[in-house]
C-alpha positions in Angstrom: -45.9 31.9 121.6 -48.4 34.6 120.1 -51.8 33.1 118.8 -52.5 35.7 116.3 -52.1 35.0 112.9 -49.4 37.9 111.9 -46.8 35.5 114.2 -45.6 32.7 111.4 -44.1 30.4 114.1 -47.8 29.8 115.6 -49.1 28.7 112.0 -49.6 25.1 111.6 -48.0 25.7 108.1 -45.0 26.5 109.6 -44.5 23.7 112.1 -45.2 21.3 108.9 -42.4 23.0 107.5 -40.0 22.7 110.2 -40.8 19.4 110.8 -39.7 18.7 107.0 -36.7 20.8 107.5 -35.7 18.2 110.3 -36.6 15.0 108.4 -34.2 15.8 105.2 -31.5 14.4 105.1 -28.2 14.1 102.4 -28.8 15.5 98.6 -25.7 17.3 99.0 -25.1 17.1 94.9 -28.3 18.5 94.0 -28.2 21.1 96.6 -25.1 22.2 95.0 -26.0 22.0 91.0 -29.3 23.8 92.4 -27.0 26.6 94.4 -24.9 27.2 91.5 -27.6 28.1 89.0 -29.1 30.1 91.7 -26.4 32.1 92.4 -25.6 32.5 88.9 -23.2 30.0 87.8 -25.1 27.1 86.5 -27.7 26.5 84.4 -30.9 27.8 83.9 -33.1 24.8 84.1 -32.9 22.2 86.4 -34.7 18.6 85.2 -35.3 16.1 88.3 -36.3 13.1 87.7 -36.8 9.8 89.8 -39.5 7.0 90.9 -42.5 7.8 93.0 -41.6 8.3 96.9 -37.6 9.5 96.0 -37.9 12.4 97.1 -38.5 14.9 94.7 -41.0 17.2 96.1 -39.2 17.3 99.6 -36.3 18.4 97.7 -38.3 21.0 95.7 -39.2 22.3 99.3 -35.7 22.1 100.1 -34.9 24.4 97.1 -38.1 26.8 98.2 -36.3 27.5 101.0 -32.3 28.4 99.2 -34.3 30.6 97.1 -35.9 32.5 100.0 -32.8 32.7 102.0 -31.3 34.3 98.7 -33.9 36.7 98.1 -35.8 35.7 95.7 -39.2 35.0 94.8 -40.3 31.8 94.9 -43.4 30.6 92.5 -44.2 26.7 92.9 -46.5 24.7 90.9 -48.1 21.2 91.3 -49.1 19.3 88.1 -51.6 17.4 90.1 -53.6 20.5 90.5 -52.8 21.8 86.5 -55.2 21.6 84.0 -52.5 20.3 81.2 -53.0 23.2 78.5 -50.6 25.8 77.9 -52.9 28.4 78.8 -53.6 27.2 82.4 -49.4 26.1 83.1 -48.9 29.6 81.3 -51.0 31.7 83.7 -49.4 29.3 86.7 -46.2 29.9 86.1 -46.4 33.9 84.9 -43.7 35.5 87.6 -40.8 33.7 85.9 -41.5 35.6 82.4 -41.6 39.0 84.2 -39.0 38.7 86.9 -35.0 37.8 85.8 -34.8 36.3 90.1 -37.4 34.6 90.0 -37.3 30.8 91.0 -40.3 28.6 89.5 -40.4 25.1 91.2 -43.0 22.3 89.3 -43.7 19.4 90.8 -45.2 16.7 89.3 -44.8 17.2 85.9 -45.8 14.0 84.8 -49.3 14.5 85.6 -48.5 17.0 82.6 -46.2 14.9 80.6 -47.9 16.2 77.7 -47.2 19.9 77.4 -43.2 19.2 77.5 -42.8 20.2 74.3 -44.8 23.1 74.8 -42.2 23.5 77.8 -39.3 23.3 75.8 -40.4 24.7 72.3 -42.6 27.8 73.6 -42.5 28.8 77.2 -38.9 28.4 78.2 -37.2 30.0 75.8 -39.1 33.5 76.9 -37.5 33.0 80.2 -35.3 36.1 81.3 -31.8 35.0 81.4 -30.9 34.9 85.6 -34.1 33.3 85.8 -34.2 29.8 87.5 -37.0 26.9 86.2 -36.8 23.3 88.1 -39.2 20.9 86.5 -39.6 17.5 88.9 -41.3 14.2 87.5 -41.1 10.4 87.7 -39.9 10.3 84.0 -36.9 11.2 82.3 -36.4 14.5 80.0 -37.1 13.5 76.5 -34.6 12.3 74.2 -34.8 15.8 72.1 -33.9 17.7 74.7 -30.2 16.6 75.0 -30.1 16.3 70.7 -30.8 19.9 70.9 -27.6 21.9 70.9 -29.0 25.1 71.9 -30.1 23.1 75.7 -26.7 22.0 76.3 -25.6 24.4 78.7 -28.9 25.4 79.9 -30.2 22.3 81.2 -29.1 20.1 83.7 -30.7 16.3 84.2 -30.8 15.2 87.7 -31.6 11.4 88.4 -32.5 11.4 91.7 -31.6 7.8 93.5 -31.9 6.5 96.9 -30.1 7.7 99.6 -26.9 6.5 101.3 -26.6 4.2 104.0 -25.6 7.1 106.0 -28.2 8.9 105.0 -30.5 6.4 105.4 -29.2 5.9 108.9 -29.6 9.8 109.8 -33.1 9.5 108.6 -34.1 6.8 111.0 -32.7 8.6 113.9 -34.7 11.9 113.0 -37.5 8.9 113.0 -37.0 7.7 116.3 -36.3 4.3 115.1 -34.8 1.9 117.6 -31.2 0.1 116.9 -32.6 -3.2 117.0 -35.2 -2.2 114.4 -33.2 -0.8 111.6 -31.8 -4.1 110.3 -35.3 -5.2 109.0 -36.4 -1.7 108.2 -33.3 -1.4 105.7 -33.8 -4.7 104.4 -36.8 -4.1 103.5 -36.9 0.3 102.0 -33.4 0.5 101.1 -32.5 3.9 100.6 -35.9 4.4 99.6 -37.1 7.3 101.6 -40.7 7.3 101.3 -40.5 3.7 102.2 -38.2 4.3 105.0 -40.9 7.2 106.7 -43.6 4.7 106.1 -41.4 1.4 107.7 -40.5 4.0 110.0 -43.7 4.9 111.5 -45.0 1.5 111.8 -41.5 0.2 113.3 -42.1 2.7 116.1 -45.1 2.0 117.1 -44.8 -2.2 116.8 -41.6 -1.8 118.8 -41.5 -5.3 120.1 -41.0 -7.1 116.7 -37.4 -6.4 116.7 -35.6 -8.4 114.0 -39.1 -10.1 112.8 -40.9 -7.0 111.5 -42.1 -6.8 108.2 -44.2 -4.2 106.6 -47.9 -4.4 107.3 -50.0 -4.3 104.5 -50.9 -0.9 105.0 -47.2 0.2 104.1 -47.4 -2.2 100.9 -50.7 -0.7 99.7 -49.6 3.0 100.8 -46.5 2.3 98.7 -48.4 0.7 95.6 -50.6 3.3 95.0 -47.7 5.8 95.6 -45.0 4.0 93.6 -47.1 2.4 91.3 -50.7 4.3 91.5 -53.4 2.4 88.7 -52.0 0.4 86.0 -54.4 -0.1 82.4 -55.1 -3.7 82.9 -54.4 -6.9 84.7 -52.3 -7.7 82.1 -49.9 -4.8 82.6 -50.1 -5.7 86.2 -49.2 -9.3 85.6 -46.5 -8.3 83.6 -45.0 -5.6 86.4 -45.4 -8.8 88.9 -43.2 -10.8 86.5 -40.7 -7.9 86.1 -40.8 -7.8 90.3 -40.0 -11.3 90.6 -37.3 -12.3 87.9 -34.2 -10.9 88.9 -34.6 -9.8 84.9 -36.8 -9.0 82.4 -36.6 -10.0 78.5 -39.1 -10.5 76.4 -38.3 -13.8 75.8 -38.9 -14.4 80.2 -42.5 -12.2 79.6 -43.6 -15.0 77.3 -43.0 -18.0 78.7 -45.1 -16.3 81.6 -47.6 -14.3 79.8 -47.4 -15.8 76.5 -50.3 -12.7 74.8 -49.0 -9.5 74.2 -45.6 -9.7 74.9 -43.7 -7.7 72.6 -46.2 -4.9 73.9 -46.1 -5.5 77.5 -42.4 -5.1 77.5 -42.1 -2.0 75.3 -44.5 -0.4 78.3 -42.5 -1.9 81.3 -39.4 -0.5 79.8 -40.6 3.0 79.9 -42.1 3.0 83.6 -40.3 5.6 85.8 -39.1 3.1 88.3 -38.2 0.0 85.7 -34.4 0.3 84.9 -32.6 -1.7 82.6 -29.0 -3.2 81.8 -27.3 -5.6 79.4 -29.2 -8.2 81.0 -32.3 -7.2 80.6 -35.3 -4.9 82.9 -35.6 -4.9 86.6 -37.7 -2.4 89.0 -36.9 -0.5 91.9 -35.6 -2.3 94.7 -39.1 -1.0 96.9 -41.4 -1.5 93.9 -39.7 -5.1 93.6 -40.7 -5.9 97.4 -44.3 -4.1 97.5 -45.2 -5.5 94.7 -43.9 -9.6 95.8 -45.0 -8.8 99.1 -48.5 -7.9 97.5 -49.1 -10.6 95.3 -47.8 -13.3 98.0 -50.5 -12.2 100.3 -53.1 -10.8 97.9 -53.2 -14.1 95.5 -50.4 -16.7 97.4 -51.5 -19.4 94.1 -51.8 -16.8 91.4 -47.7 -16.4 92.9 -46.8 -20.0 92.6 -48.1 -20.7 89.3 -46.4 -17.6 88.0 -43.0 -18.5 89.8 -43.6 -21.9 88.4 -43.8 -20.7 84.8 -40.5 -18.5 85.4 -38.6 -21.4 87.1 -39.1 -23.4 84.3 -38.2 -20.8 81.6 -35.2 -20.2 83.4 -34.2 -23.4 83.9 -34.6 -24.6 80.7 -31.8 -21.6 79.8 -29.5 -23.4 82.1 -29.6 -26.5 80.3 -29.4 -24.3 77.1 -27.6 -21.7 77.7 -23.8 -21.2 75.9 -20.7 -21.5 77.6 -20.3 -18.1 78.5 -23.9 -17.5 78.8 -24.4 -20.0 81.5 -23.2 -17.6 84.5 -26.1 -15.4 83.9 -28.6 -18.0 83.7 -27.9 -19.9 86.6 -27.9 -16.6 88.6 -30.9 -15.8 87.3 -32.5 -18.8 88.4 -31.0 -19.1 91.7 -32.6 -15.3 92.0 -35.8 -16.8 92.0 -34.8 -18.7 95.5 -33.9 -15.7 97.4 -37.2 -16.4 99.7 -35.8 -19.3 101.1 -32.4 -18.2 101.8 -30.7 -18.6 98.4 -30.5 -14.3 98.7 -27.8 -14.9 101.4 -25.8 -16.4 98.6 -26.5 -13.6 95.9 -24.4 -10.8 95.6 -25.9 -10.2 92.3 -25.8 -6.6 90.6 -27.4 -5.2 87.6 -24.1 -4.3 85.7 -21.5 -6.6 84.1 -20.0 -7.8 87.3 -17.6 -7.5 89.3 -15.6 -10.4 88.3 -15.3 -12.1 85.0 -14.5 -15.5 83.9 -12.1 -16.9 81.3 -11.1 -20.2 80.1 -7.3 -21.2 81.1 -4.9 -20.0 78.5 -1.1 -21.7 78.4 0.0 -18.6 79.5 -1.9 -18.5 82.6 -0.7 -21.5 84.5 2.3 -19.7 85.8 -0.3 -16.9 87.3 -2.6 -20.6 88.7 0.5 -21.8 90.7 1.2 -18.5 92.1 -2.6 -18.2 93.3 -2.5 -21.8 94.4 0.3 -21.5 96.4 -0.7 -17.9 97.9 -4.2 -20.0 98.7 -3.6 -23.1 99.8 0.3 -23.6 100.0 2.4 -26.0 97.7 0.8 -29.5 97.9 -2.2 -28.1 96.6 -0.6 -26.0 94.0 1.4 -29.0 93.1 -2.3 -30.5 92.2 -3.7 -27.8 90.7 -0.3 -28.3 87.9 -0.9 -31.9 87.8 -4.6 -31.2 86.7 -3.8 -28.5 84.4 -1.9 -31.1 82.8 -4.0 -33.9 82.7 -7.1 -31.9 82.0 -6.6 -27.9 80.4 -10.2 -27.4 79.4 -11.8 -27.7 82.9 -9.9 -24.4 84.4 -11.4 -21.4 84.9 -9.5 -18.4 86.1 -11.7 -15.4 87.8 -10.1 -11.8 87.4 -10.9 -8.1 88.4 -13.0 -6.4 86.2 -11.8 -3.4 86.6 -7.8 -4.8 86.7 -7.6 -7.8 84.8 -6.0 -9.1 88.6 -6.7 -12.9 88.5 -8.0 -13.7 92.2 -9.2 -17.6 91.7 -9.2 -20.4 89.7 -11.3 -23.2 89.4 -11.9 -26.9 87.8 -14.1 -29.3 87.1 -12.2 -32.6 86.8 -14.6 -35.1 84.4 -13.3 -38.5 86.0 -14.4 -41.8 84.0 -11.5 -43.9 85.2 -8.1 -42.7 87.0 -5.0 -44.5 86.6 -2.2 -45.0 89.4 -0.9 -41.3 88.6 -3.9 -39.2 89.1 -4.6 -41.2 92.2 -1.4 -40.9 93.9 -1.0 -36.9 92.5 -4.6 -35.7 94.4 -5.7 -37.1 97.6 -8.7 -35.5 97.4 -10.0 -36.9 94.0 -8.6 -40.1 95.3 -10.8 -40.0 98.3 -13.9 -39.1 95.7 -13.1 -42.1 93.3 -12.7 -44.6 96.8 -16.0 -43.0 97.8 -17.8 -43.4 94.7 -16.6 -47.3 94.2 -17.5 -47.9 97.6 -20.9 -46.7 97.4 -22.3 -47.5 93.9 -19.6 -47.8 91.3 -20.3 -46.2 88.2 -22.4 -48.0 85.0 -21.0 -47.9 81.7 -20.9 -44.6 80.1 -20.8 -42.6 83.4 -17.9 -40.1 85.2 -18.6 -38.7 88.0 -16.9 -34.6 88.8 -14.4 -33.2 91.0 -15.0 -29.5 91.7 -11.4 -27.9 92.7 -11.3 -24.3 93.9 -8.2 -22.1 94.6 -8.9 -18.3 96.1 -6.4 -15.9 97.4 -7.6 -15.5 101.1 -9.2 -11.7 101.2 -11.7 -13.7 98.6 -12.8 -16.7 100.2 -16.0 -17.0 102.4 -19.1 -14.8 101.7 -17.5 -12.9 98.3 -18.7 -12.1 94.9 -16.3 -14.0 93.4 -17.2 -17.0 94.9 -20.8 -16.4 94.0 -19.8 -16.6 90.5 -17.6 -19.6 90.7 -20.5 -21.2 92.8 -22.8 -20.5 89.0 -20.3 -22.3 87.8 -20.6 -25.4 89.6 -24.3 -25.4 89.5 -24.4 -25.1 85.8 -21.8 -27.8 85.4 -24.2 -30.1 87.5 -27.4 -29.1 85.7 -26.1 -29.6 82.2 -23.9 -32.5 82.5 -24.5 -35.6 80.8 -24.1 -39.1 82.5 -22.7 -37.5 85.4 -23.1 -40.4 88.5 -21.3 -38.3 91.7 -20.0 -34.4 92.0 -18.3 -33.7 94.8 -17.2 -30.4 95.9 -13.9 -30.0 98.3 -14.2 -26.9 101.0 -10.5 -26.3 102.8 -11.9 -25.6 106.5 -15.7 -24.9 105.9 -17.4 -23.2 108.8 -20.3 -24.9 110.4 -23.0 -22.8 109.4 -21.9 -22.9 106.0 -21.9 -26.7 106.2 -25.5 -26.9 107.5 -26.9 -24.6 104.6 -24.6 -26.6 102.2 -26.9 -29.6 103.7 -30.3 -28.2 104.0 -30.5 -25.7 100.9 -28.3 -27.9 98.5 -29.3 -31.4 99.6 -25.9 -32.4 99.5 -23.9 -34.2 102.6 -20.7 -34.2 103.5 -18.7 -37.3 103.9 -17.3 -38.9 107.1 -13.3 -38.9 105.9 -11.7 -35.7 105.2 -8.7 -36.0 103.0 -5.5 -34.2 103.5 -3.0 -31.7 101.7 0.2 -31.0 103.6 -1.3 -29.8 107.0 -4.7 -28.8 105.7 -7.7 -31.2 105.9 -10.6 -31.1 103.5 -14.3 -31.6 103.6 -15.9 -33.2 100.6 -19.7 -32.4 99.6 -21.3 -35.1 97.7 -24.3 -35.2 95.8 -25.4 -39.0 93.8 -26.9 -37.6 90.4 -28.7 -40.7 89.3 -30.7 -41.3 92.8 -31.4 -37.8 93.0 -31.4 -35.9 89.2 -31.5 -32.4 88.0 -35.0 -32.1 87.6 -35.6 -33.3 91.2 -32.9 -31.6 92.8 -34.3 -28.1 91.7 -37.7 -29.0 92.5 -36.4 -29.9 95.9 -34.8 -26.2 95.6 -37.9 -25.2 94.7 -40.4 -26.6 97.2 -39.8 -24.3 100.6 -40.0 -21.6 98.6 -43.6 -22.3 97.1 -45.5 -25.3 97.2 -47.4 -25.0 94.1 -51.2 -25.4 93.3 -51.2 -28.8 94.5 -49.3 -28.5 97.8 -46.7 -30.9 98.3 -43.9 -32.5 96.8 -43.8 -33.8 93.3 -43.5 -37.8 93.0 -40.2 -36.4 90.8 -38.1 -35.4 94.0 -38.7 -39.1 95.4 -35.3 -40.3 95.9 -34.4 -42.6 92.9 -32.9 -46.2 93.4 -29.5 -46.6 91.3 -29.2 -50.4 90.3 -26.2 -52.5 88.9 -26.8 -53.4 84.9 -27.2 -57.3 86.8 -29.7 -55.8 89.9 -31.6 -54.1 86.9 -31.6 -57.0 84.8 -33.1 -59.0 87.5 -36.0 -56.4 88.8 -37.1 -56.8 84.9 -37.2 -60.2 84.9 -39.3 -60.4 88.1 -41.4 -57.6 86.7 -42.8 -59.3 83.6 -43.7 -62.2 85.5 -46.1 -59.9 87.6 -46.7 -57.1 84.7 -50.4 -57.7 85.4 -50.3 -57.7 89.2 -50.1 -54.0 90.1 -50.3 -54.7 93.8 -46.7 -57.0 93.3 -45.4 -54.3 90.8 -45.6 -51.5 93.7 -42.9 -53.1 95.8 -40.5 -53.1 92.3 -37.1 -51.4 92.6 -38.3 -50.3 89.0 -40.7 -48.0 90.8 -37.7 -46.1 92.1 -35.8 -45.8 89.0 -35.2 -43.0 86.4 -37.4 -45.1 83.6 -40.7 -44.7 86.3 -39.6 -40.9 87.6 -39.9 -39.3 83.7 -43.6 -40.9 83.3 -44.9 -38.0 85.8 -48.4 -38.1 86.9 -48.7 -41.9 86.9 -49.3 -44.3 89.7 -45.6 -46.2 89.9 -46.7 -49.3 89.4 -49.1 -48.5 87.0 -46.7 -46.7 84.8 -44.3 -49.8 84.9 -46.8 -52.0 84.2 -47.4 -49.8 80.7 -43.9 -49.4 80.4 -43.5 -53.2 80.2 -45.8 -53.7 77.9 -44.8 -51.0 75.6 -41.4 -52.5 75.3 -42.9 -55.9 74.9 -44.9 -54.0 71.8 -41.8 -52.4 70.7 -40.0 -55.9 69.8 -42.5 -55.5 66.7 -41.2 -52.8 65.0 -37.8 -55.1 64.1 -38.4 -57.8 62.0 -35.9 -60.0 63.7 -37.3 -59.8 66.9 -40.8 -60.1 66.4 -40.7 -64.4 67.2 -39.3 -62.6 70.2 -42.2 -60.3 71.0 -44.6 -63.2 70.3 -43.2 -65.4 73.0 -43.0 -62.8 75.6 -47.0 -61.9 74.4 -48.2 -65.2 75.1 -46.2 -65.8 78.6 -46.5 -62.4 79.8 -49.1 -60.5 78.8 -52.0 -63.1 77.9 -52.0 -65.1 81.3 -50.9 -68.7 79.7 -50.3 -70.5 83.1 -47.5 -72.5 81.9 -45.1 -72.4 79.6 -45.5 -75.2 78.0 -48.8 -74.3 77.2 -47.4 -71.0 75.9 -44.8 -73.2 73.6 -48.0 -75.3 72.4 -50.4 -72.4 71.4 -47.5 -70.8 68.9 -47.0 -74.1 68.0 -43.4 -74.4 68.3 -40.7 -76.9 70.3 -40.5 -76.6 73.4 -36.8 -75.6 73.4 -37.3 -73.0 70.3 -40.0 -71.5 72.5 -37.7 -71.1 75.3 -34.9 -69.7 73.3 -37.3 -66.8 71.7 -38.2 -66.2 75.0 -34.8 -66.1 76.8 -34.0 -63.3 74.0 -36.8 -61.5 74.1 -36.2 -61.0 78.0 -33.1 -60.0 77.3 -33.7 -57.6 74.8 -36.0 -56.0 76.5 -33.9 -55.7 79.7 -31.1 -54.3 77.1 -33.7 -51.6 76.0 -35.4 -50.6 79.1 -31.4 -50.1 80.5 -30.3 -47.9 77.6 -33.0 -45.9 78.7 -32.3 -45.9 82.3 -29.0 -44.7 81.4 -29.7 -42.3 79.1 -33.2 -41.0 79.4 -36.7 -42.3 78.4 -36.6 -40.4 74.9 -33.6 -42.1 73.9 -33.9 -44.5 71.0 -34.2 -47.9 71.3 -31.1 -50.1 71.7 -30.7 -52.5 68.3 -27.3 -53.4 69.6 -28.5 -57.1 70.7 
């Protein structure tokens, strides 16, 4: 190879550009819209647009090269190197005003967002006709562009996206990347190319890692400054961190996280090159998304867990909120939020309307159930599933093709207070729940427990997007359900691994008998809602995933102790005698209960000790029961040794003193219950 500096193949210049040549990979559309115009039969200006690291400039390189191979002159200018007044992009951009072939290429226009009126209004329009302008930039043409008649057959929008799996693949191999490392690599960059030459690099030379590399923080930096580059404040960064981590953005979301400057904050994410947005709300790039959490985790790990702490509770409080048909969303929202600790092995979600929608049973969709039923499970368990549509209508769901209305599952949730001889002998399986549930602590007065029934035609079942969504559904039946004791969930043949995450991500276990349809036996998940509630069982979600300022676990995912009305009754009685010994109060069964676990922050036995006393107080407020509250006072809470020294100093008999203070044990132990049962806001029980 010649050295002199006539031979082009010896310039550095053009070994960068070979190299280039053999790193590009797919954009088969664009090249063709780009050939067209080029050639004639297209339009005459070409608008790319896309998020930082896309692609857009090796494309523009790409198109360099077409032009040349057809002849004509090429003229390429770089916005980052523009002073942004017409007069400077003017003189830059001359050749296409005084040649009909010639091609102008600039890159970069949003470092000159500014002059694209200019652009449109002024300089384009003295453009030779056969003359070809591409303009490339991270933002989207402006709305007047496309409202303008006269541009709408001379401009063509291209939104440049990631590329293909295949292409993705083909880039990897120019890259030298090894088999085992392109799971991880993918995984991580997507389709993102920039993202993929930068995993790429490092891949290759930390070979070894295999299926355990992640992107050094070199990448992540490399790729913030590239994707993102300086933002105005650390508010606008706090907001693009909450926009990274919720799997969407509303302005509601923004601020319960970053309650100042909301409204604003959102009206500037929404216009960033690389934020999208759907029915459901914002959401970046899938790169920006993972830079940006991968940044934050490592850059300010307790900064991340009180802001995933501020969005877990927004979001949860949504569940409990949400409508009927709105619950879906909301529980896949919040479940997005556990994708660290393997909760993204159970999300299939997208950023459109789904792929599958849900519908309450209508008469004339039982026929279609029993068909499914059968098709699913065979006809024991389709004579079930028209048993329960029977009994109970209202807790079917059917799941259909969006795109063909084809119904694929059903679903219910059976709401079980009692069962009479019928229902028990018509479903072995919520037979075996109800035996399980009065065999292990029955349930209290005003409780049910739930029967979750599934029926999916087979190419559904297992790892699916439909059973994502019916899996929503469950979860938001357990999350807003009142007085709900047991749920137990039925799986026809459940593979092992999926019965060990059930277990460890859930918290729920399965039980020892398996009941039986026909030839088909059943595995039942159970999960005891009073010993471990909502609130805990999400924080229990919640705690591999981030620990939280404080480290550890919360005193409200302590497994709660579920008592009889008569155990209860008793652990009160014992309790008031001790009310003022907090070292006897700590080994109370009241310590364990629901009444102890809503009074967070509190030493147990110091929190029952004021709860006693409260309700002792309480007995004032009712003018019948205040003789009541004045006997406990004097036994209880003023250290009278005896009672009938207690009778003696409120001067009454003996046995009228005992009778106040029988009642007034009893009402409180009546109050304290209503409020185990049904939550420690409730209002007092005046029943007794």
């Amino acid at each position: 190879m010649s050295s002199g500096s006539s031979n082009k193949s010896g310039s550095l210049g053009w070994r960068l550009q070979a190299a280039r040549e053999m790193a590009f990979v797919g954009r088969e559309e664009e090249l063709a819209v780009f050939n067209a115009a080029l050639y004639g039969g297209g339009c005459s200006v070409l608008y790319v647009h896309g998020p930082g690291g896309i692609g857009k400039s090796a494309l523009l390189r790409r198109f360099a090269h077409e032009a040349e191979v057809a002849g004509r002159p090429v003229s390429m200018v770089d916005g980052r190197m523009l002073e942004p007044s017409p007069a400077a992009s003017g003189a830059e951009a001359e050749l296409v005003l005084r040649d009909a072939d010639a091609v102008l290429l600039v890159d970069n226009f949003e470092r000159i967002q500014g002059l694209e009126g200019w652009l449109r209004e002024r300089f384009l329009p003295r453009v030779p006709m056969g003359a070809l302008v591409v303009i490339a930039g991270r933002n989207p043409p402006d709305m007047r562009w496309q409202a303008d008649p006269g541009w709408a057959g001379a401009l063509e929008v291209l939104p440049l996206r990631d590329l293909r799996a295949g292409e993705a693949q083909a880039l990897m191999d120019s890259s030298g990347v090894s088999a085992e490392l392109r799971e991880p690599l993918l995984a991580f960059a997507g389709g993102h190319p920039l993202a993929l030459l930068l995993g790429a690099a490092v891949a290759v030379k930390d070979g070894g890692a295999g299926r355990r590399w992640m992107p050094n923080q070199d990448v992540v930096a490399t790729l913030l400054d590239q994707l993102v580059g300086e933002l105005p404040s650390a508010a606008h960064r706090h907001a693009l961190e909450i926009c990274a981590h919720a799997y969407m953005t509303t302005e509601d979301l923004l601020r319960a996280a970053l309650p100042e400057d909301a409204g604003t904050l959102f009206r500037w994410l929404r216009r960033l090159p690389f934020v999208e947005w759907s029915s459901l709300g914002l959401f970046p790039h899938d790169v920006v998304r993972e830079v940006l959490e991968a940044d934050l985790r490592w850059r300010d790990p307790e900064g991340y867990a009180v802001m995933h702490d501020r969005i877990h509770a927004h979001l949860a409080e949504r569940v409990r909120t949400a409508s009927d048909v709105d619950v879906l969303g909301a529980v896949a929202a919040l479940l997005y939020l556990h994708r660290g600790n393997r909760a993204s092995a159970d999300f299939h979600g997208r950023h459109d309307e789904g792929e599958f929608q849900e519908e309450v049973l209508r008469d004339e969709d039982v026929g279609t159930l029993l068909r499914v039923a059968t098709a699913a499970e065979g006809a024991a368990s389709a004579g079930c599933a028209a048993f329960w549509a029977e009994r109970q209508p209202e807790a079917f769901r059917v799941y259909r093709r969006t795109e063909t209305g084809e119904p694929v599952a059903f679903s219910a949730w059976l709401r079980l207070a009692e069962l009479d001889e019928e229902e028990l002998t018509a479903d072995p399986i919520v037979a075996m729940a109800w035996a399980h549930a009065r065999a292990t602590t029955p349930l209290r007065a005003g409780e049910h427990l739930a029967v979750s029934r599934l029926w999916v035609l087979p190419p559904y079942r297992g790892n699916s997007t439909v059973m994502d969504v019916i899996q929503w559904r469950v979860i938001g039946n357990c999350l807003r359900s009142e007085r709900m004791a047991w749920s137990y969930i039925e799986i026809r043949h459940p593979n092992q691994a999926w019965v060990e995450h059930v277990r460890r991500h859930y918290g729920m276990r399965d039980i020892s008998e398996q009941p039986r349809l026909g030839d088909d036996a059943y595995t039942l998940f159970v999960h005891d809602w009073r010993a471990v509630p909502a609130q805990a069982w999400l924080e229990r979600m919640n705690q591999p995933l981030v620990a939280g300022p404080a480290g550890g676990p919360s005193a409200a995912t302590a497994k709660l102790a579920v008592l009889s009305q008569a155990e209860f009754a008793e652990a009160v009685r014992k309790a008031l005698r001790q009310v003022s010994r907090l070292d006897a109060l700590a080994a109370s069964p009241l310590t364990r209960t629901r009444l102890i676990a809503e009074r967070a922050g509190q030493n147990p036995a110091t929190a029952l000790s004021d709860l006693l006393r409260q309700a002792i107080d309480d007995l004032r407020e009712d003018p019948r029961s205040v003789k009541f509250h004045r006997a406990l006072s004097v036994t209880f809470l003023r250290g009278t040794p005896t009672q009938e020294l207690s009778a003696e100093r409120l001067g009454l008999p003996f046995t009228t003193y005992r009778r106040h203070l029988t009642a007034g044990i009893e009402r409180v132990c009546a109050d304290l219950w209503h409020r185990e049962l049904y939550g420690t806001n409730a209002p007092a029980n005046r029943s007794t």
